[in-house]
N, C-alpha and C positions, 0 to 999 in steps of 0.2 A: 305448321301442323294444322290438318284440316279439325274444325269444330268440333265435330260431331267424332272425333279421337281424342279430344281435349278431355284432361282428370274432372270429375265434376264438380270437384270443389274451386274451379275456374265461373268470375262471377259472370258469365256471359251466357247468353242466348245460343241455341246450337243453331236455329236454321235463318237468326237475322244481324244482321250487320256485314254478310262478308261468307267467303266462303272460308276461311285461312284464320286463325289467331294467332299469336304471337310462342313460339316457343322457348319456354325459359333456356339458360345456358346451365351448363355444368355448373354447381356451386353445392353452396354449405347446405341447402335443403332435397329430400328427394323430388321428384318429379311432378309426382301426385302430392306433393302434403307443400305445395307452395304453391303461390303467386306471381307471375312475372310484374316487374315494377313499372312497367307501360301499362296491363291493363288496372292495375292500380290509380293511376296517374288519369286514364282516359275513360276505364268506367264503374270504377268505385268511386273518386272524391270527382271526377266529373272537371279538372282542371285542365284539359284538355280534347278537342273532338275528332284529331286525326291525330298518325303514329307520329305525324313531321314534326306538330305541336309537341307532343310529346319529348322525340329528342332537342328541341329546343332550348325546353327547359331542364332536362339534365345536363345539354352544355353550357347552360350557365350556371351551375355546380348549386343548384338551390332547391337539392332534395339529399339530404342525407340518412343513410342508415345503420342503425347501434353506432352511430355518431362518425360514421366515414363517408364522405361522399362518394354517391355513386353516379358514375355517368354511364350504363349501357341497360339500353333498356330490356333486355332480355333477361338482366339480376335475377333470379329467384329469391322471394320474399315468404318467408317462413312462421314457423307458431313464436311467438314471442319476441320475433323483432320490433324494433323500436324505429318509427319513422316520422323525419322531420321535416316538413316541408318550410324554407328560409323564408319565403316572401309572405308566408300568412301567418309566420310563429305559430304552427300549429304541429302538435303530437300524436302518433296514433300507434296503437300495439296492434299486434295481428294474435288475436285468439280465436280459440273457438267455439262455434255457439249454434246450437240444436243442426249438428252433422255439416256445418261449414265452416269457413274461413272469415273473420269480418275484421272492421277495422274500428279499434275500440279507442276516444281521444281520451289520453290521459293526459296531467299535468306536467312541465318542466319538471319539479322534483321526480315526479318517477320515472322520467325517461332516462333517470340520471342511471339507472341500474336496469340489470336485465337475470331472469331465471335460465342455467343450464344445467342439462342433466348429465352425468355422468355416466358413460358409457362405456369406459372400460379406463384400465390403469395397466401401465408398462414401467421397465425399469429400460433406461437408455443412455446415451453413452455418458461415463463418468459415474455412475452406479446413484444418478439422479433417476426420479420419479416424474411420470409425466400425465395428469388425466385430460383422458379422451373427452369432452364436450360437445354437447349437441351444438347442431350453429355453425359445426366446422372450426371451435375453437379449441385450444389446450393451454393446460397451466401448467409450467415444469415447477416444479421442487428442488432446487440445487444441495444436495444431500453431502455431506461429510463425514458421516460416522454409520455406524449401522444404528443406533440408537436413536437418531432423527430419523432414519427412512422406516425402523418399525412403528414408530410414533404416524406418519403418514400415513402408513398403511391399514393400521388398525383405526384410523379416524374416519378416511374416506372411502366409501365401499361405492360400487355399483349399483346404480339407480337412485343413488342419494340426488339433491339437486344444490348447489350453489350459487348465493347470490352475488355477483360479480357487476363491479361496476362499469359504462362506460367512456371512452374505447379502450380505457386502461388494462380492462380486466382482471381487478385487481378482489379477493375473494371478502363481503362484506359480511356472509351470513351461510352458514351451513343448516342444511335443513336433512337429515337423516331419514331416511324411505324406512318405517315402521307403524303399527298401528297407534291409529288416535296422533297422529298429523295430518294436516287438511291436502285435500289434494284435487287435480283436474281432470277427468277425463277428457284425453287429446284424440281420439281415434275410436272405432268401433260404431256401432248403431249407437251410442247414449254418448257420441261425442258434444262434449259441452257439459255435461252436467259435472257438479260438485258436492265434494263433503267431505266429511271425517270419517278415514281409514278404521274398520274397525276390525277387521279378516286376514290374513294372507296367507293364503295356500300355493306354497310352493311342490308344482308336482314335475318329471321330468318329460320335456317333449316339448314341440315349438308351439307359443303360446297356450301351454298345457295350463300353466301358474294364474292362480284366478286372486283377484283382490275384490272382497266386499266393501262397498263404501256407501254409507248414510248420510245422506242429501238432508238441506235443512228443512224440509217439509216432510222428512222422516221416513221415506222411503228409501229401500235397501237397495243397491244397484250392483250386478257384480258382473266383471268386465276383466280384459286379459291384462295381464300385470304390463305387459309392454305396454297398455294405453295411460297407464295412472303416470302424474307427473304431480308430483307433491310440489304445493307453490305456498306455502306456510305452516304452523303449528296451531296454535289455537283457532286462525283466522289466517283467510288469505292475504298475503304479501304486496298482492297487484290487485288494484281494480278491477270487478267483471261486468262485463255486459249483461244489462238490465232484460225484462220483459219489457219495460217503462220506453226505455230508448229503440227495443227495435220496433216499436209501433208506430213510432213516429215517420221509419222509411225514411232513414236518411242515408244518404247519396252512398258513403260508407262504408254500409251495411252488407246489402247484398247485390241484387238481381241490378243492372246498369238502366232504372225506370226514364232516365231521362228521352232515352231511344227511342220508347214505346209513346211519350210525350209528345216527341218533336214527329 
């Protein structure tokens, strides 16, 4: 894929390093709202300075992702995945922060879990329940009675978000899409910011449905309900990227400064 066709939430320079960047493969993220795991690797944390380096070190299996290892460098690496690189013990989440993608290091404890949101819910074979999860993941329900599967169905709604552990995926923490829970804007012009849901207008038409939310510096933000992604209740669940830390420009972050260095 030429550069200058690349999503721009790609941390790279369009007219230096090359004419060509890497294009992610088919996976659990779209096109635009991911990362492939080379230029992750070569120019966000900077552990690498060519593609070769790169497959390298994925074939010697020492970068894992929501806890499976991945060896092809073309992965798409998405909002909330959890990446571990084996030779530095080192964590990092992919969120997002003022209209891009970065790489945010959290602790061992919290890479232990991950947030997905629920995108739709099926009944499939054996009159079991199955919900749809962002990430490309799903949780079935093995149902027996009709009284377990109304009990599902009135629990887990659409756009709720679940906390599920990793790689088990096993469900630690239900978080219900409602006002007065905290939540993230993932998408839109005010991708990044955060607060407490206080709104929800549901109207019919694609992205018609608006969510007000109040940021803790007290400003109101309203934004298309597809972009809110509730990641706790009184307080967010996951660690977020600071002002504090992206001033620092670290490796990361965003833009690949080592290039413009050397």
């Amino acid at each position: 894929m030429k550069r200058l066709a690349a999503p721009r939430l790609f941390p790279i320079p369009r007219k230096v390093g090359g004419r060509f960047v890497v294009n992610p493969e088919p996976g659990p993220h779209p096109k635009d709202m991911c990362i492939p795991l080379a230029l992750i690797l070569r120019d966000m944390l900077g552990y690498a300075r060519t593609l070769r380096e790169v497959k390298i070190i994925l074939n010697q299996r020492l970068v894992e992702v929501d806890g499976r290892v991945r060896t092809s460098y073309k992965f798409p690496c998405g909002l909330f995945d959890v990446i571990h690189i084996k030779r530095v013990d080192l964590y990092f989440r992919i969120l997002p922060y003022k209209r891009r993608l970065v790489l945010h290091r959290i602790t061992p404890e919290e890479a232990k879990f991950k947030l997905c949101k629920i995108i739709g819910k099926r009944y499939v074979k054996n009159g079991w329940i199955q919900l749809n999860l962002t990430s490309g993941y799903n949780i079935l329900f093995k149902t027996e009675t009709e009284e377990e599967r109304r009990k599902i169905l009135d629990t887990y709604f659409t756009n709720d978000v679940l906390k599920v552990s990793l790689p088990d995926l096993k469900i630690l923490d239900h978080f219900p899409f409602k006002e007065g829970m905290y939540a993230l804007v993932i998408g839109g012009h005010r991708m990044g910011a955060h607060g407490v849901i206080k709104k929800i207008e549901k109207r019919y038409g694609p992205r018609a449905s608006t969510v007000t939310i109040e940021t803790p510096d007290g400003e109101e933000i309203v934004t298309a309900l597809d972009y809110v992604f509730v990641i706790g209740r009184d307080k967010p669940e996951i660690s977020l990227p600071t002002e504090e830390e992206y001033q620092q420009r670290s490796r990361w972050w965003t833009w690949p400064f080592s290039i413009y260095e050397r």
